[in-house]
N, C-alpha and C positions, 0 to 999 in steps of 0.2 A: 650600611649606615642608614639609620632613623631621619628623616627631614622632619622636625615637629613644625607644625601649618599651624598657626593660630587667621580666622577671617577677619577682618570686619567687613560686616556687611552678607546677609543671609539669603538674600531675595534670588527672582528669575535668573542673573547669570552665573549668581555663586553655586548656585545648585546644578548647572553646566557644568562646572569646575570639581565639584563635590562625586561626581560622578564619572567624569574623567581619574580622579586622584585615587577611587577605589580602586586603579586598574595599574597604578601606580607603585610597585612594592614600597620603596622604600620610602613613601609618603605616607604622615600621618599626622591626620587633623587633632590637635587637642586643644583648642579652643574657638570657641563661637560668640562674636558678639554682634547686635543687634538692636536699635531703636523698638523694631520692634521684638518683646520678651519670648511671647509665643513662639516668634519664627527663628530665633534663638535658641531654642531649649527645643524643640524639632531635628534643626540642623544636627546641635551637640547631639542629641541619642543618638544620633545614627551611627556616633562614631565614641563615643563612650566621651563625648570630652566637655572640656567646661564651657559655661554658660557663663557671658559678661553681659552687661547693658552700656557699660563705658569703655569706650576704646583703650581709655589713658589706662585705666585700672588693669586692664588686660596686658597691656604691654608690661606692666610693673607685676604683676603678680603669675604671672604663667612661662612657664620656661620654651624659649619660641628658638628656631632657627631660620626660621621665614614668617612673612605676612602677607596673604590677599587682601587687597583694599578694592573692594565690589561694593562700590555708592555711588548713589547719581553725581552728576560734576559739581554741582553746588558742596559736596561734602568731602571733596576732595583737598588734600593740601597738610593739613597740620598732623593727620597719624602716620604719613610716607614719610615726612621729615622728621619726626620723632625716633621711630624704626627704624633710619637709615641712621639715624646716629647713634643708636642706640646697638648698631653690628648687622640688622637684619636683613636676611635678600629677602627682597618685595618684587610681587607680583602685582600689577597696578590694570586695572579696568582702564578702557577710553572712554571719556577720554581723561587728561588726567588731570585736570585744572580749568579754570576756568582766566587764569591769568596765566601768560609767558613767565612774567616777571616771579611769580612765586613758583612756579615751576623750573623756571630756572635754579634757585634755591634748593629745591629739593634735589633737582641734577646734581650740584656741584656734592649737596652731604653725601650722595648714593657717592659719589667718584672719592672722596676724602676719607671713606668708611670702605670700599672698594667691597662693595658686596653686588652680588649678582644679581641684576633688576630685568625684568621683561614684563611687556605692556600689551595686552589682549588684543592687539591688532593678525587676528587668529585669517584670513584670508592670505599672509602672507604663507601660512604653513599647510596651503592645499598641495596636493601634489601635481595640481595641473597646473599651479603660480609655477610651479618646481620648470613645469614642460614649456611653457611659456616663456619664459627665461631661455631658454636652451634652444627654442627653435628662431626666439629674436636675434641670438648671437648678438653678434658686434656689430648689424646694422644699426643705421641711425634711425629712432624712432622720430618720426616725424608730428604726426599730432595723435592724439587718446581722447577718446568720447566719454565721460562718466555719469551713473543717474542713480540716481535714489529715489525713486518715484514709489507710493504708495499711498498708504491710510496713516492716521496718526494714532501711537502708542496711545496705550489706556491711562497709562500713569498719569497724575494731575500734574507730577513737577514737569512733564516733557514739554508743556506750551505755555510754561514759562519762562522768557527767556533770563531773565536774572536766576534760573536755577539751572536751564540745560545749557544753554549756550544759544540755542535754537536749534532744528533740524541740520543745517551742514556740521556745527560742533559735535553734536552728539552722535548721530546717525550716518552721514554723508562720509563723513571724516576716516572710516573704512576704504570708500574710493579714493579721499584725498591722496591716502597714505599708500592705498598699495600703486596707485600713479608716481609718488617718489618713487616708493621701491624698483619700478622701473626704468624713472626717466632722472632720477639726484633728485639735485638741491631746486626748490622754486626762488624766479628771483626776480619775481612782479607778481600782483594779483589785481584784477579787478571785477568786479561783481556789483550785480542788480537786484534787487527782490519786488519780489508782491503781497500784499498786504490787501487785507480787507474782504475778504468771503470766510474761510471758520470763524475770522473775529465776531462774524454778527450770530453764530449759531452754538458758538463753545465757549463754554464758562470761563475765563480769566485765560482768553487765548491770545497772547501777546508776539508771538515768532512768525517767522514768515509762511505765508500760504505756498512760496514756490522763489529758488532760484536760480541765476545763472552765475556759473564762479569761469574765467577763465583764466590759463597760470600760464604763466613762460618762464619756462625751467633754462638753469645755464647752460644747458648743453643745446640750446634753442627750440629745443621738443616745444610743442603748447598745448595744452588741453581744455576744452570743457564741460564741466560737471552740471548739471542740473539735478535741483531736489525738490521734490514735492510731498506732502503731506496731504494733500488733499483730493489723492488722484486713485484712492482702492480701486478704482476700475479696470486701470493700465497700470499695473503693477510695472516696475522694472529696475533691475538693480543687478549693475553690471557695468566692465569696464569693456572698452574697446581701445585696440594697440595697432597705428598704424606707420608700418612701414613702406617704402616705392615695390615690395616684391609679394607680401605676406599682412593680412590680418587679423588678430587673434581678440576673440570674443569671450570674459570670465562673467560667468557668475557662480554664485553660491552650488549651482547643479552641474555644470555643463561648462566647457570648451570650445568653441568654434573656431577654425580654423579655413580659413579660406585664402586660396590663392591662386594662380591662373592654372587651370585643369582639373583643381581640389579645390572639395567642400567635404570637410573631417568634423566627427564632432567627438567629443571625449567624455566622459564622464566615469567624475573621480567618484574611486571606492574606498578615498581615507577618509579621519577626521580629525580637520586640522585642530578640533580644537583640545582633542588628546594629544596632537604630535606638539601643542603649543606648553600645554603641561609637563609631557615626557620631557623635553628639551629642558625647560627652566629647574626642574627636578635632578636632570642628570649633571645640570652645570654645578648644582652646588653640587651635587656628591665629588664632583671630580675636578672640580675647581676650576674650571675651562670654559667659558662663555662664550665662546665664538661660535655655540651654532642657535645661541637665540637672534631672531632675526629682527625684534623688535626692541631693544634697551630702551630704557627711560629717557638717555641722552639723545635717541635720533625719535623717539616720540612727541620731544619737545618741537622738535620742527615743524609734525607736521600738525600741530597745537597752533602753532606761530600760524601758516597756511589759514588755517581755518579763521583764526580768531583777526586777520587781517584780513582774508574777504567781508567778514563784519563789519571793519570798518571802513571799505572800501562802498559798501552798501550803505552805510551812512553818509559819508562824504560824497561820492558820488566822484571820486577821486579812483587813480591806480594807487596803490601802496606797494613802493617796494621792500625787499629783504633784503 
């Protein structure tokens, strides 16, 4: 069976995805739309297919069985609800909204159209997330360190927060999520930020220079995540998972594993962000969604998470869930 892909959205991550989906048999892109035209009609040749400038038009004119939606967060919202009731399984970037409340919306069409949705949160489909899982067992994880620390993206909409969300929305929100994955539901949050060093040296830079989120999950876990934008020097971006016997170190490269007598380290040879496609690709064909790890319905949570440390950083208040 044929999966016809129609994107929106042609840029940096869809071109991840474009290159996973070649590896993909029974995946096949026949349509490309794009703000920008150029990068549009690029993406199409590579794959013989059609070339849109309008999302809406595309969904009306191109015979689809799925849609990637890879836009910055500001642009998210009205082509996933359109698609989903229109019968589409959607593939949806992070993050996915810039509001709970419209994303909500979208959750309930995707469940009332019952089509199979999964959301780029690709960290959960490492195979060392896989080993990590398995070596925590059914201890109680007691607290998780998480960071995002680095340089800030090129793109102008990223340091604007009315278009990214800021740095933990868009960027961070990897750690938030794969911290659920580990530890459930969060059901507090409270958070700090800093403000005022890139603003005086970057052009329309409105988001935080750096902050602190901590969460108390129902199962009493707590965590905290720190994020910086303005720290290229001390890169770091990784979780840590600690239990009374065992602590386990992810990042993007590497594994660590320490415990009394061991110091292991691992390093994965998959790539989650093929095992994130293979999966969302196989569900449709066989109609079975239970090995995507990431659905629209539990991406909203951790949207909620994010977008309530925000206003937790505003208020200067805890906000629960």
């Amino acid at each position: 069976m044929a999966v016809r892909i129609g994107f929106v959205g042609a840029g940096g991550i869809a071109n991840v995805h474009f290159n996973c989906l070649e590896k993909v048999p029974e995946a096949k892109v026949v349509a490309v739309c794009d703000v920008d035209g150029d990068r549009a009609k690029r993406a199409a040749e590579r794959f013989g297919a059609q070339v849109h400038l309008n999302a809406q038009a595309m969904l009306e004119r191109a015979e689809l069985d799925a849609l990637y939606v890879c836009v910055p967060p500001f642009a998210h919202g009205d082509v996933e609800l359109e698609a989903a009731r229109r019968g589409l399984h959607l593939f949806v970037e992070k993050p996915i909204h810039l509001s709970v409340e419209k994303a909500e919306e979208t959750a309930q069409a995707i469940g009332e159209s019952n089509v199979v949705s999964s959301v780029g949160y690709h960290w959960r489909y490492f195979q060392t997330t896989d080993q990590a899982r398995e070596l925590l067992g059914q201890s109680h994880i007691a607290f998780m360190l998480g960071y995002w620390m680095g340089g800030m993206p090129g793109v102008s909409w990223w340091r604007v927060r009315s278009k990214s969300g800021g740095q933990l929305v868009e960027q961070t929100t990897h750690i938030v999520d794969l911290a659920r994955f580990f530890a459930g539901d969060v059901q507090a949050v409270q958070a700090v930020s800093h403000q005022g060093v890139l603003e005086k040296t970057v052009e329309n830079f409105d988001v935080d220079d750096a902050s602190t989120v901590n969460l108390r999950f129902v199962g009493k876990t707590i965590a905290s995540i720190i994020s910086s934008c303005m720290v290229r020097h001390a890169p770091n971006v990784s979780l840590e998972v600690f239990t009374d016997r065992l602590a386990v170190r992810l990042t993007g490269q590497t594994m660590t594993v320490r415990r009394e007598g061991e110091l292991r380290e691992v390093t994965p040879r998959d790539d989650p962000y093929l095992r994130e496609n293979q999966t969302f690709i196989a569900a449709i064909v066989s109609g079975d969604a239970s090995a995507i790890r990431s659905p629209y319905r539990d991406a909203v949570e951790t949207l909620r998470v994010t977008l309530a440390a925000g206003e937790s950083m505003r208020t200067g208040r805890a906000v629960a869930l």
